[in-house]
C-alpha positions in Angstrom: 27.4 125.1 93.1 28.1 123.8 96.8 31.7 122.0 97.8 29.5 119.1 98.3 27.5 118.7 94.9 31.4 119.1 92.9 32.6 115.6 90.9 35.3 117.4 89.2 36.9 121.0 89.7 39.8 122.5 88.0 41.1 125.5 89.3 43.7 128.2 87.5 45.1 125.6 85.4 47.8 126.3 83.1 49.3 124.5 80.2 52.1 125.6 77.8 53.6 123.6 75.0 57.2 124.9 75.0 56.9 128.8 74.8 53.3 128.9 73.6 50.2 129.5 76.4 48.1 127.1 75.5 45.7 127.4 78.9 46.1 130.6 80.7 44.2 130.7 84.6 40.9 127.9 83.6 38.7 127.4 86.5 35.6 125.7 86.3 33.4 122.9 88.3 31.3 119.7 87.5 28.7 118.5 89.4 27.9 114.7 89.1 25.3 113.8 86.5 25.4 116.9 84.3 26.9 117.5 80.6 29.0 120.4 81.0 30.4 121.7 76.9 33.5 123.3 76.4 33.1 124.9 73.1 35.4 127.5 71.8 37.3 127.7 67.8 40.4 125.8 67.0 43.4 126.5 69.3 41.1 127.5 72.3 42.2 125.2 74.5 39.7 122.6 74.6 41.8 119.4 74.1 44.7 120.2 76.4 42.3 121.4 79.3 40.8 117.9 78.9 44.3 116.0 78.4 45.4 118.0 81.6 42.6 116.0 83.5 43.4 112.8 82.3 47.5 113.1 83.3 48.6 113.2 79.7 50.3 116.3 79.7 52.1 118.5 82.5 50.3 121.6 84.1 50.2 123.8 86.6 47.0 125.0 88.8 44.8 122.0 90.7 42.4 119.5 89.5 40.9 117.0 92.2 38.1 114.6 91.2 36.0 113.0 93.9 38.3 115.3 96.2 41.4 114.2 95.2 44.0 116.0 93.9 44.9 114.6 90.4 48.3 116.5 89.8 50.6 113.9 90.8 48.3 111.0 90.3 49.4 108.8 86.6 47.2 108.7 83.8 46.1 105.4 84.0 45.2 105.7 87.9 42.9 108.4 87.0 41.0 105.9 84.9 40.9 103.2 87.6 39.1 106.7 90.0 37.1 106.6 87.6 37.5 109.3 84.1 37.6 107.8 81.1 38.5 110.1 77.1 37.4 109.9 74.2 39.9 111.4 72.6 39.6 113.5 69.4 40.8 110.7 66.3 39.0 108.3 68.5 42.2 106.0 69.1 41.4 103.0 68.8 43.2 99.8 67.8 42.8 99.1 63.9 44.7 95.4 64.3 42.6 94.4 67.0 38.7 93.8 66.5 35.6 95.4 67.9 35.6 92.7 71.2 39.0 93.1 71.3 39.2 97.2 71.6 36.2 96.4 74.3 38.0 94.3 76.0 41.1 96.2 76.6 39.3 98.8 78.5 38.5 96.4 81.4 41.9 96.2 82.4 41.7 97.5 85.8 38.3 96.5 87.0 37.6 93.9 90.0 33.6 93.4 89.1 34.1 90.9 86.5 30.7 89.7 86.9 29.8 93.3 85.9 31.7 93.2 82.9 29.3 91.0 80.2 26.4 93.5 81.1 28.3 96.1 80.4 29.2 94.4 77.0 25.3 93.7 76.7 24.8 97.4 77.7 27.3 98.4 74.4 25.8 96.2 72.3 22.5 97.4 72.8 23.5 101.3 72.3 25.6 100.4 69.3 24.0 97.7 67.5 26.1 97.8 64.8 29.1 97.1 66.9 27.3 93.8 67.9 27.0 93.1 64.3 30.7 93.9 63.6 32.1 92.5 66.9 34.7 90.3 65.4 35.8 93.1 62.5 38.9 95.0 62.9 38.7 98.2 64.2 40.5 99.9 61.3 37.9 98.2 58.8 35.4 100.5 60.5 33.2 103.1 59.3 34.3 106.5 60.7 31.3 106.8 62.2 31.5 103.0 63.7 35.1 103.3 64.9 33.4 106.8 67.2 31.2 104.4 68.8 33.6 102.1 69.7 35.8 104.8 71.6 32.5 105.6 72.8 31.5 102.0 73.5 35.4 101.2 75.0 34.8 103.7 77.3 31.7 102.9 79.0 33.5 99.5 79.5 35.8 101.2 81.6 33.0 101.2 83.7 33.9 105.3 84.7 31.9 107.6 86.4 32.9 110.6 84.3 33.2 110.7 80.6 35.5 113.1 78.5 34.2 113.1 74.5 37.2 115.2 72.4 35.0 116.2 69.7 33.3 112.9 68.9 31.2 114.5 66.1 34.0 115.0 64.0 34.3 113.8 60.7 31.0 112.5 60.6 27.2 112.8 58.5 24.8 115.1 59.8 22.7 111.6 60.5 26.0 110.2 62.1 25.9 113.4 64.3 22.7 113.5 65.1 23.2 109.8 66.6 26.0 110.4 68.5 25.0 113.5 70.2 21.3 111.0 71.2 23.3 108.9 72.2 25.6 110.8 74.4 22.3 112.1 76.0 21.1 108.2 76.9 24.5 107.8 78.4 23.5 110.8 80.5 20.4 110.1 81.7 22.1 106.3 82.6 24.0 108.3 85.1 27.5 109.4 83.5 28.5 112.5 84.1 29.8 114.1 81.2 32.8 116.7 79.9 32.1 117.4 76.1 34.8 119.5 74.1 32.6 120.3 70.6 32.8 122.7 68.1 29.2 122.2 66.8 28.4 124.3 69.8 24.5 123.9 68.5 23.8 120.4 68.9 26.5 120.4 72.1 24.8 123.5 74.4 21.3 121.6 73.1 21.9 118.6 75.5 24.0 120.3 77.9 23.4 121.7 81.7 26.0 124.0 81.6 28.7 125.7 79.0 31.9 127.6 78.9 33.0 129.5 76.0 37.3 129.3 75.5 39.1 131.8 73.8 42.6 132.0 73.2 42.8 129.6 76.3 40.6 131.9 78.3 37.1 131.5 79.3 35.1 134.1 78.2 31.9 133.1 78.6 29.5 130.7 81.3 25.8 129.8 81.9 23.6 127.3 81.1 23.3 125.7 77.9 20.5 127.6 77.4 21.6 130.9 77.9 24.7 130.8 76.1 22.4 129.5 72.8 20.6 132.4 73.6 23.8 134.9 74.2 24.2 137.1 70.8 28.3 136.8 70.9 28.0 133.1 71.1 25.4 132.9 68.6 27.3 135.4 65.8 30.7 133.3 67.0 29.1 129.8 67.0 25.8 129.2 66.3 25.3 130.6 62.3 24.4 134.0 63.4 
C-alpha cells in the first residue's frame, strides 16, 4: 500500500491498563474505501486498539488519520476529522428517543442543509428506526438499538467508521442484516474498521484482515486468504 492511498495508519502502538499489556507493537494501514477486520478471541486487543484511535484511552506508538497525527488530538476532535465508533454495548441514550440519539451526533457539523438527507439516508437503511423515531432508545429491540449506533453514526457525517462488534447479542437474521448493511455503507463510500468475532461473516465482506493474539498480530492478507488460512479456519471459522 503506497503513503498516498493510506486514510488511517497505526504504527507500534501500545496500550496497558495498569500492569497488564493489553496491545504490544500493532502496526497496520487503511486505505480509504476498504473494510479492514480485526478479528482475534476475547482479550486480543481488538477494542482498546480501536478506543486508542478514537482518543479514549492513553497509548504509546503513532496514529495519524488523513496525515495527522492523532496522539495529542481530543476525542471528540477526532470525530469532527472525521472517525466516528460504534462502540461494543452500542451506547446509546435509553432516555432520549430515536430522533433524539440521531440528533446528538450532529453536533459538530457546519452543512446543516446536509443534515435532513442524511436523516432521510438513515431512515431508508433502517426502516424500522423511521417507524420508531419518537420511541426511547432503551425501549428498543437489541437488534434496533445496533442500528441506531449504526444509524447515529453515519449522522456524524464521518469518513471512517469503527463497528466494536456490532453483531453481538443478536439473531442469526439480525446478523445477517447488519453485516448487508455494513457492506451498503461500504459501497456508499465509508471506509470501514470492523472489530468481530464472527470472523466468517466479517473476512466475507472484508478487503483486508488481521488476526490479534494476545495483543499481537499474528496473522494478515486479504479477507479471502485468511478464510482460506487453515490456523484461522481451525481458530475461527468452525474448523
Amino acid at each position: 500500500m503506497s503513503a498516498k492511498e493510506k486514510l488511517l495508519s497505526v504504527s507500534n502502538l501500545n496500550v496497558a491498563y495498569g500492569n497488564i499489556n493489553a496491545v504490544h507493537g500493532v502496526s497496520f494501514d487503511v486505505a480509504a474505501g476498504e473494510i479492514v477486520a480485526l478479528i482475534g478471541a476475547n482479550g486480543a486487543g481488538k477494542s482498546s486498539i480501536l478506543r486508542s484511535i478514537s482518543g479514549i484511552i492513553p497509548y504509546s506508538g503513532s496514529i495519524s488519520y488523513k496525515g495527522k497525527d492523532l496522539k495529542q488530538t481530543a476525542a471528540d476532535f477526532i470525530v469532527a476529522l472525521g472517525i466516528a465508533q460504534v462502540p461494543e454495548g452500542r451506547g446509546i441514550f435509553g432516555n432520549l428517543t430515536v430522533m433524539e440519539n440521531l440528533k446528538l451526533a450532529t453536533w459538530h457539523r457546519q452543512d446543516k442543509e446536509n443534515i435532513a438527507r442524511d436523516f432521510d439516508r438513515v431512515f431508508t437503511l433502517f426502516p424500522r428506526l423511521a417507524e420508531r423515531k419518537h420511541q426511547l432508545g432503551g425501549m428498543l429491540s437489541g437488534g434496533e438499538q445496533q442500528m441506531l449506533a449504526v444509524g447515529r453514526a453515519l449522522m456524524s457525517d464521518a469518513d471512517t467508521l469503527l463497528l466494536d462488534e456490532p453483531s453481538m447479542g443478536l439473531s442469526p437474521v439480525l446478523v445477517r442484516e447488519i453485516f448487508r448493511i455494513i457492506a451498503e455503507i461500504n459501497k456508499a463510500g465509508k471506509t470501514i474498521l470492523l472489530v468481530e468475532q464472527n470472523a466468517n461473516m466479517s473476512l466475507h465482506i472484508a478487503q483486508r484482515g488481521y488476526v490479534l493474539e494476545t495483543g499481537r498480530i499474528v496473522l494478515s492478507g486479504t479477507g479471502q486468504e485468511l478464510m482460506g488460512n487453515p490456523r484461522v479456519k481451525e481458530a475461527y471459522l468452525g474448523g
